[in-house]
ZAMARGU-4260 file (C-alpha; in steps of 0.2 Angstrom, whole numbers, plus 5000, padded with zeros to 4 digits):
<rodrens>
0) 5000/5000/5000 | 5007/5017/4995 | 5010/5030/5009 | 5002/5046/5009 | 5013/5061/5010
5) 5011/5079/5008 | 5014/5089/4991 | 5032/5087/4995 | 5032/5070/4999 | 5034/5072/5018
10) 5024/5055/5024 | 5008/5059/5034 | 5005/5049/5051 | 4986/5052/5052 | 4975/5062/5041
15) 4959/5060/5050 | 4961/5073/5063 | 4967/5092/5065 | 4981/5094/5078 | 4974/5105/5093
20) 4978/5109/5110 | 4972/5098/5119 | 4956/5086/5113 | 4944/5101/5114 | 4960/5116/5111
25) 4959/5127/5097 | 4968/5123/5083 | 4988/5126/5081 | 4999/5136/5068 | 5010/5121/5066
30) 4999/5109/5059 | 5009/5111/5041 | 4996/5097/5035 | 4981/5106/5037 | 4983/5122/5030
35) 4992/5113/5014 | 4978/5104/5012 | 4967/5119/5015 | 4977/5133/5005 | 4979/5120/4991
40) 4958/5117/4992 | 4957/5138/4991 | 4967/5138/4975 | 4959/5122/4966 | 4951/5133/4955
45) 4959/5143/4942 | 4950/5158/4932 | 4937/5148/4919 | 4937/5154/4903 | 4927/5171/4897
50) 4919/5159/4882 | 4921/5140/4880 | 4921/5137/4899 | 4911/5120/4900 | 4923/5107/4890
55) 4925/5091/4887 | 4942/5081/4881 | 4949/5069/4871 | 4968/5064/4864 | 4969/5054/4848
60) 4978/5054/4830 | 4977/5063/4813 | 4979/5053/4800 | 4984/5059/4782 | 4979/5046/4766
65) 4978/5061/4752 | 4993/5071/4744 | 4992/5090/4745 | 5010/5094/4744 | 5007/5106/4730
70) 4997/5116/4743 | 5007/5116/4760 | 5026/5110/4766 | 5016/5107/4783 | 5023/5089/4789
75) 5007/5086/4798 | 5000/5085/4780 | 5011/5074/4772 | 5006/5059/4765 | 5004/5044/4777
80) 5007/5056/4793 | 5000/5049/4809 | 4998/5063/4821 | 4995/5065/4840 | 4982/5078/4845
85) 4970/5084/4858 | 4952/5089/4854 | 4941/5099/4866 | 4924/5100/4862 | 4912/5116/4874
90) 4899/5125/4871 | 4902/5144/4870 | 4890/5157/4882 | 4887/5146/4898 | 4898/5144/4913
95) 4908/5129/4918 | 4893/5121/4926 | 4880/5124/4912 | 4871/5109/4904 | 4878/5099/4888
100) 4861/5100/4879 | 4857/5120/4879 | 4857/5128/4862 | 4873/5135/4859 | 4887/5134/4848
105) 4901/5122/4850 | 4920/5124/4853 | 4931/5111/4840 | 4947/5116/4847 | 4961/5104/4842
110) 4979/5101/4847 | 4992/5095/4835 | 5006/5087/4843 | 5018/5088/4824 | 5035/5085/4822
115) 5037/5104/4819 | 5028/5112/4835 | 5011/5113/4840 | 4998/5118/4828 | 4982/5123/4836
120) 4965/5125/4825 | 4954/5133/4836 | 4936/5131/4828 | 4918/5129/4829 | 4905/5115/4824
125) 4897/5130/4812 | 4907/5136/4797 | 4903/5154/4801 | 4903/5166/4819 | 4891/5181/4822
130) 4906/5195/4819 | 4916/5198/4805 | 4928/5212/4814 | 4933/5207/4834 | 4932/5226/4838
135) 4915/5222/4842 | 4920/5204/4850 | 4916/5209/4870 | 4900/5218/4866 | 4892/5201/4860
140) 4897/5191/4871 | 4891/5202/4885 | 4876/5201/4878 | 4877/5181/4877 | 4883/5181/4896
145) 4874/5188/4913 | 4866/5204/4914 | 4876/5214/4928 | 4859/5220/4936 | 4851/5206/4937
150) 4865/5193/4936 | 4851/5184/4923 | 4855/5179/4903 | 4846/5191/4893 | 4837/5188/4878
155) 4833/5204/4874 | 4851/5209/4874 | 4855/5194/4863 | 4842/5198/4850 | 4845/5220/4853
160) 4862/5217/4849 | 4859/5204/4833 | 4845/5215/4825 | 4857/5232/4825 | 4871/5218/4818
165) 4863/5209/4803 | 4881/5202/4802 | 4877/5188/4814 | 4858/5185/4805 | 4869/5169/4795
170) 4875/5161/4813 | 4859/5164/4820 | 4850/5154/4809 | 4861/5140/4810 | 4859/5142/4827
175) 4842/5142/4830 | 4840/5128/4816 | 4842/5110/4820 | 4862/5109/4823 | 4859/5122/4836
180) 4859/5108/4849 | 4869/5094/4844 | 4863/5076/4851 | 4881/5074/4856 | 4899/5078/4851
185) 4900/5064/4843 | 4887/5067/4830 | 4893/5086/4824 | 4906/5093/4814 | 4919/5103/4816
190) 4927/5119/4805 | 4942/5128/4807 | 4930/5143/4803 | 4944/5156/4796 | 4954/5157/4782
195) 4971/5152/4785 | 4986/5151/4770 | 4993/5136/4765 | 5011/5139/4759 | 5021/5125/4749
200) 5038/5122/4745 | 5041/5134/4731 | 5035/5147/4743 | 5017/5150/4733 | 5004/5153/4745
205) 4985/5147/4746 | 4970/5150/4755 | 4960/5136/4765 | 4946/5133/4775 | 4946/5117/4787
210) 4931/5106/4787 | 4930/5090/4800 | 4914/5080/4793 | 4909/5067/4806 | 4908/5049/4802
215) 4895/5046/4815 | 4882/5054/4806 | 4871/5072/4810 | 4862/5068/4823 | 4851/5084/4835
220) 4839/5087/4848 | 4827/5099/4848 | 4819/5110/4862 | 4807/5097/4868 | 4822/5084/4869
225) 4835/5092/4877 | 4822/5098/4890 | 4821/5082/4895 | 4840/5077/4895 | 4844/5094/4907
230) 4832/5089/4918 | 4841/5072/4921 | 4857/5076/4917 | 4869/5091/4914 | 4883/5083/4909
235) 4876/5074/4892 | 4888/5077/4878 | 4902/5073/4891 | 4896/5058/4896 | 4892/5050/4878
240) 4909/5055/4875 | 4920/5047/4889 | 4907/5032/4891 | 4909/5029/4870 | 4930/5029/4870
245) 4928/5019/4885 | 4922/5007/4877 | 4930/5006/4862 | 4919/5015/4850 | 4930/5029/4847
250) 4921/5043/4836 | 4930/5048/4818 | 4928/5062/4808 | 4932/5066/4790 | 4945/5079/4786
255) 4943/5091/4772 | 4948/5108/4767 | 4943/5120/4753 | 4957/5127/4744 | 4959/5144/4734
260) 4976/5151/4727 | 4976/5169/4729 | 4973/5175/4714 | 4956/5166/4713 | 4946/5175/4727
265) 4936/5184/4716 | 4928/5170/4711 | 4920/5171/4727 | 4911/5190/4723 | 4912/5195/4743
270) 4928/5196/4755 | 4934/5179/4757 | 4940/5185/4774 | 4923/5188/4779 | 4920/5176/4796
275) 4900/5176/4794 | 4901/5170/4777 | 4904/5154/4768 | 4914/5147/4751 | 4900/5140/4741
280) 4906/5121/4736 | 4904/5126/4717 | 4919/5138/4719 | 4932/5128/4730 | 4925/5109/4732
285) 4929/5098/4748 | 4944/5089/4746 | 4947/5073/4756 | 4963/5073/4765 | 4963/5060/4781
290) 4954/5057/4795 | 4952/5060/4813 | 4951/5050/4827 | 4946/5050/4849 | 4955/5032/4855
295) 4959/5040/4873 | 4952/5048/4887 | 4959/5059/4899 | 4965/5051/4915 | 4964/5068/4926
300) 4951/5079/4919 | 4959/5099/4927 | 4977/5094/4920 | 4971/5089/4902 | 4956/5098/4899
305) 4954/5115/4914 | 4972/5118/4909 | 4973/5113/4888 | 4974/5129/4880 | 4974/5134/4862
310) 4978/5150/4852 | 4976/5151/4833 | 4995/5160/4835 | 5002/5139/4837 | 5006/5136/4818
315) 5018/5126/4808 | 5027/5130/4794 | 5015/5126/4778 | 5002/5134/4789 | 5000/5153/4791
320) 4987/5166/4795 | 4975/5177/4785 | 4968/5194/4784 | 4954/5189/4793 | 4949/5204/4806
325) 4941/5189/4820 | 4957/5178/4817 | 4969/5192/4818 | 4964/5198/4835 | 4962/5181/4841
330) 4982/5178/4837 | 4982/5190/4852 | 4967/5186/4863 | 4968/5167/4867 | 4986/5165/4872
335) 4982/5182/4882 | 4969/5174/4889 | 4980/5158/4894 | 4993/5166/4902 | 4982/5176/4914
340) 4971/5160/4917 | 4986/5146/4919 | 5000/5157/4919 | 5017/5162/4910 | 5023/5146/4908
345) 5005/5137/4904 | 5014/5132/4887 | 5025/5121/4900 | 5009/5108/4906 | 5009/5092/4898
350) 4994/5094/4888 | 5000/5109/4881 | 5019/5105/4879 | 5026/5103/4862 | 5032/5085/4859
355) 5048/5090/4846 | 5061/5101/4856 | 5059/5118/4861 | 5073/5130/4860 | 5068/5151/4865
360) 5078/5162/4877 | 5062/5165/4889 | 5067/5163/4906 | 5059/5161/4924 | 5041/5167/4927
365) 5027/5159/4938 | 5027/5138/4940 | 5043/5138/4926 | 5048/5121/4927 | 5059/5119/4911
370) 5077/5116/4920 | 5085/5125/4909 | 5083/5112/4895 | 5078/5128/4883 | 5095/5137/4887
375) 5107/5128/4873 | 5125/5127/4879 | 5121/5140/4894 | 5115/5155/4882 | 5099/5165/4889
380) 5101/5181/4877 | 5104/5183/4857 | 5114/5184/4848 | 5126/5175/4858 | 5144/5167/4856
385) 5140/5150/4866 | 5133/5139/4852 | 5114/5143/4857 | 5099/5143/4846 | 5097/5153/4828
390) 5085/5159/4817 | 5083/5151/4799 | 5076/5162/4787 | 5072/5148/4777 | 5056/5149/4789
395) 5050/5165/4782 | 5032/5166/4773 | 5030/5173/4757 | 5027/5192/4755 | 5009/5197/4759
400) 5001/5213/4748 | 4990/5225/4759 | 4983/5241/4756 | 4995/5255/4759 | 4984/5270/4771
405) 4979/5264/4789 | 4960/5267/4793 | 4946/5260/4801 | 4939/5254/4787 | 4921/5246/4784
410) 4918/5232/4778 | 4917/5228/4759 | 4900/5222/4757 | 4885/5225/4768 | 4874/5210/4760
415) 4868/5201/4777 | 4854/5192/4769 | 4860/5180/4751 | 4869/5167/4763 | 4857/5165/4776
420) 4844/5165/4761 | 4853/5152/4752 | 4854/5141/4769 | 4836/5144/4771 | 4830/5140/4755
425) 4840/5121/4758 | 4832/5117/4772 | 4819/5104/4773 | 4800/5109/4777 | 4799/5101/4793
430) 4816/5108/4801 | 4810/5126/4794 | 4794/5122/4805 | 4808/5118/4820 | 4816/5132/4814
435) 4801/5146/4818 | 4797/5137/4836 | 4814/5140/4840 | 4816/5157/4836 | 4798/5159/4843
440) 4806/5152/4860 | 4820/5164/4859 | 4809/5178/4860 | 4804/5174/4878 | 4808/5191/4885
445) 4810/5199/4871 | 4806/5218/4869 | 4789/5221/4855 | 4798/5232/4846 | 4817/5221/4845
450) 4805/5208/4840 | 4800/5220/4826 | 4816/5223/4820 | 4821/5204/4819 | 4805/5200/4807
455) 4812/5214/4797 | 4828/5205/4794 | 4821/5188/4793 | 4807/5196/4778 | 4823/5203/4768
460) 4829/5186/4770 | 4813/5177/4764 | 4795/5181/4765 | 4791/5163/4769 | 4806/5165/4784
465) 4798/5178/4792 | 4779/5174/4788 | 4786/5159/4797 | 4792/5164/4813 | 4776/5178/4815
470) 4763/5161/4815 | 4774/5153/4827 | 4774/5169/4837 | 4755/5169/4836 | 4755/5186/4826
</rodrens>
């Protein structure tokens, strides 16, 4: 039998009973024990995250079966690569204790353990977000969190703030349509969402969308259903999921991306930066390129999920950024955000540590635990004479053209209503019927005259939309 100790490993001789003066004394100062077990209890939490704060994890393996070296020099993408990842799955507005089953959007945050570093592709289970521009990034999610008054969620802000943005009207109605709320996380895709470059070996750059189709097939609830699921259990999606990798049935998905080189985007006709909208399939098909994997669970569910954290600023080289606004300033947000949740050296936890090695000149901070294993031959400065890490500029990405004047521009286009229209005009007659209750139900609360501006927007999408929603409403 293993003895107990203290977080140093000093053994303990009894953990049942407080040391005190005397067997009805107060307590004394010296019982070291105690108070490390009940500091430690005081500090168990860390900070949950602002968005994405109920989570569930996974670890398993990207595997590559198509060749698309004349689009990236990315090794995770070669042919035949088997790579190790993380995957953590969340819905987006609720705290860490919300249910699974609410209608929300879904985290599809992955972590790619490659040769090269780590590549994270922090996405969604929807192809689009409500914002094109992150300027306006904290106002929405105030509206999607609690009200400061009345510490309640808010409906009316929700839909105040989408009908003055008809940006978000795309997302919306993916939201309040059937894959709104996912049966589990095992029966949704999951997209990359931005537009990321490719770059290949002659330096030539592409544009690319990620797409992770799921093999388990589409599956939802709606209102009714999950209803019923809250009320007996909170903790749906994460159950399914660690129950089903338990038992050997570990859930796949499809990987595909869409591929544009740069000078094809205005095949498109709109920005091809533009977060709330999609690339149409006739322009820049789905091509196959592997398939994803959950063989694992985690063993302790703080260390690998409460403390995985991704940031879109991990890429490889092959892999690079965009111009998109909502990428750009989440280069900057999400490892922000990570350092002040975790810490410094969050990058340093195993779940987040690179599995290649890892050469900077960073030094010390909070919990840094690296023994010196990144200062090469003694050297923590550059440029140095001691033999320590270098740059290669054999790294460097292709020039990028931008407009030449700063400004804070608008954006190119102001057509809110041909892609929700085009989305709506696919959707089955029974899910359109789901599709009005739900709306209908989102109302609850709702200001008459916010009401009024939504069935304005839903009418320039389609009379039939908004003729739609008013009978559900009773109107």
């Amino acid at each position: 039998m293993k003895q107990l100790t203290t977080d140093f490993g000093n053994p303990i001789g009894s953990n049942q009973n407080s040391l005190t003066a005397g067997a009805m004394g107060p307590l004394l100062m010296q019982d070291y024990q105690l108070i490390e077990k009940l500091a430690h209890q005081n500090r168990e939490r860390i900070p949950e995250r602002a968005v994405h704060a109920k989570g569930s994890g996974a670890y398993g393996e990207l595997r590559i079966t198509a060749d698309i070296s004349k689009y990236t020099k990315a090794k995770v993408f070669a042919k035949g690569e088997v790579t190790p990842l993380f995957l953590r799955f969340s819905t987006v507005a609720g705290e860490a204790g919300a249910a699974d089953a609410e209608r929300d959007v879904r985290g599809f945050a992955i972590k790619f353990y490659t040769k090269e570093g780590v590549w994270d592709l922090v996405g969604n289970n929807t192809p689009t977000f409500f914002l094109r521009d992150a300027y306006k990034f904290p106002d929405f999610i105030h509206t999607q969190k609690r009200d400061p008054r009345t510490h309640l969620r808010s409906n009316n802000a929700a839909w105040d703030f989408w009908t003055q943005v008809p940006e978000s009207l795309h997302q919306v109605t993916i939201l309040m349509s059937d894959r709104g709320i996912p049966a589990s996380y095992r029966h949704m895709n999951g997209y990359g969402s931005h537009t990321y470059s490719f770059i290949n070996d002659k330096n030539e750059r592409f544009w690319v969308k990620f797409h992770f189709k799921t093999k388990q097939g589409i599956k939802c609830l709606t209102n009714e259903e999950a209803e019923k699921i809250i009320a007996k259990d909170r903790e749906s999606h994460q159950r399914d999921l660690y129950e089903n990798i338990e038992k050997g049935n570990f859930p796949a998905w499809s990987v595909k991306i869409q591929i544009l080189a740069e000078n094809e985007v205005s095949k498109l006709g709109f920005n091809p930066f533009d977060l709330t909208k999609v690339w149409p399939h006739s322009v820049a098909p789905l091509i196959e390129v592997g398939e994803m994997v959950l063989n694992r669970n985690p063993q302790n569910y703080f260390n690998e999920v409460e403390q995985a954290a991704f940031s879109p600023s991990n890429i490889v080289p092959g892999i690079g950024f965009s111009p998109d606004k909502m990428l750009q300033a989440r280069i900057f947000s999400y490892p922000d955000a990570q350092r002040y949740r975790i810490g410094a050296n969050y990058h340093q936890l195993p779940v987040n540590r690179a599995k290649n090695e890892v050469h900077t000149y960073n030094v010390a901070g909070a919990m840094n635990f690296g023994i010196g294993d990144n200062l090469v031959n003694g050297a923590y400065y550059e440029p140095n004479t001691l033999g320590g890490a270098v740059e290669d500029n054999k790294y460097l990405e292709p020039d990028l053209a931008i407009g030449s004047s700063a400004a804070r521009y608008a954006p190119l286009d102001n057509d809110f209503y041909t892609q929700p229209r085009n989305l709506f005009n696919i959707l089955p007659s029974d899910e359109k019927e789901r599709l009005y209750k739900n709306l209908a139900a989102s109302f609850d609360g709702v200001k008459v005259e916010i009401i009024e501006k939504a069935l304005a927007h839903f009418e320039k999408i389609s009379p039939e939309y908004a003729n739609g929603v008013k009978k559900a409403l009773g109107k």
